[in-house]
N, C-alpha and C positions, 0 to 999 in steps of 0.2 A: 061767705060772700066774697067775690072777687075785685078787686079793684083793678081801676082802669088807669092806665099808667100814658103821661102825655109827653109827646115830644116836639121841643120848639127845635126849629129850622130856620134861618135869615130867607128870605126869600132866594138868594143868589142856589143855596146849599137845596133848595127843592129844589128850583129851576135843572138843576145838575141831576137828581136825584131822579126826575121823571123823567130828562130825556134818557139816561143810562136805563128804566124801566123800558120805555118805548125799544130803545138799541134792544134790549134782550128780548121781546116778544117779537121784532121783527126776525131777531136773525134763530127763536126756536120754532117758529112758526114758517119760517118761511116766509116772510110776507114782501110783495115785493111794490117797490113806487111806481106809480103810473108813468110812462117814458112821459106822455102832453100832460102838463098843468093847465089850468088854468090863469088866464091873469093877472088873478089877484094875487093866485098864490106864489106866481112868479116876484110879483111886486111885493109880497111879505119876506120871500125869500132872500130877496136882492137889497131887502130895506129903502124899496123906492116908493113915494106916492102920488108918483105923476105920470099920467100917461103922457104926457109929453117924452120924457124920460124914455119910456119903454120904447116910444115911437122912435127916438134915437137910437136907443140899440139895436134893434130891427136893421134901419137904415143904415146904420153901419157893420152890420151882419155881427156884432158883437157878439149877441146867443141866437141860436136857432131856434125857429117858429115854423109852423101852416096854420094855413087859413082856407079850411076845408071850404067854406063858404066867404061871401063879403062880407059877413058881421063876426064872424068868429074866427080868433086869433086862436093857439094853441101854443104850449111854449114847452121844447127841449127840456126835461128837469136835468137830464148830464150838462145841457152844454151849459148851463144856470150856474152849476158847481162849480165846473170848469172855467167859465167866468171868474167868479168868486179866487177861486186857487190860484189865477193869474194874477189878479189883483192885490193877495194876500199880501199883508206886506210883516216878515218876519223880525221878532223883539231879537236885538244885539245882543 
């Protein structure tokens, strides 16, 4: 009979653990991110939960968007990041 052997992780040491899983199946697969996000997911990305917010950076061309239509907005995932990396503020 086989025994089943368990392993604890703090949640930080998973969180770590599956995105370095995610990293390798994108970069064996090939997989690649869609240039336009969505909203939301610009907002989970950017850690905002306010369309006001978003409305702000729009307005002040902070990250790039289209709005193929009048109700849908579309959002840059580069310039998202590229945001983020300017902002980045590096440990001394």
């Amino acid at each position: 009979m086989k025994t089943m052997e368990v392993i604890c992780l703090q949640s930080e040491a998973l969180l770590m653990l599956v995105d370095e899983v995610v990293e390798h199946v994108k970069a064996t697969h090939d997989v690649k991110e869609d240039k336009w996000i969505s909203p939301e997911e610009a907002m989970r990305r950017l850690g905002v939960s306010s369309d006001t917010t978003m409305q702000k950076l729009r307005d002040n061309l902070d990250i790039e968007f289209t709005q193929p239509s009048r109700k849908i907005i579309l959002y840059d995932s580069a310039s998202i990041e590229a945001y983020l990396e300017k902002h980045r503020k590096r440990a001394l």
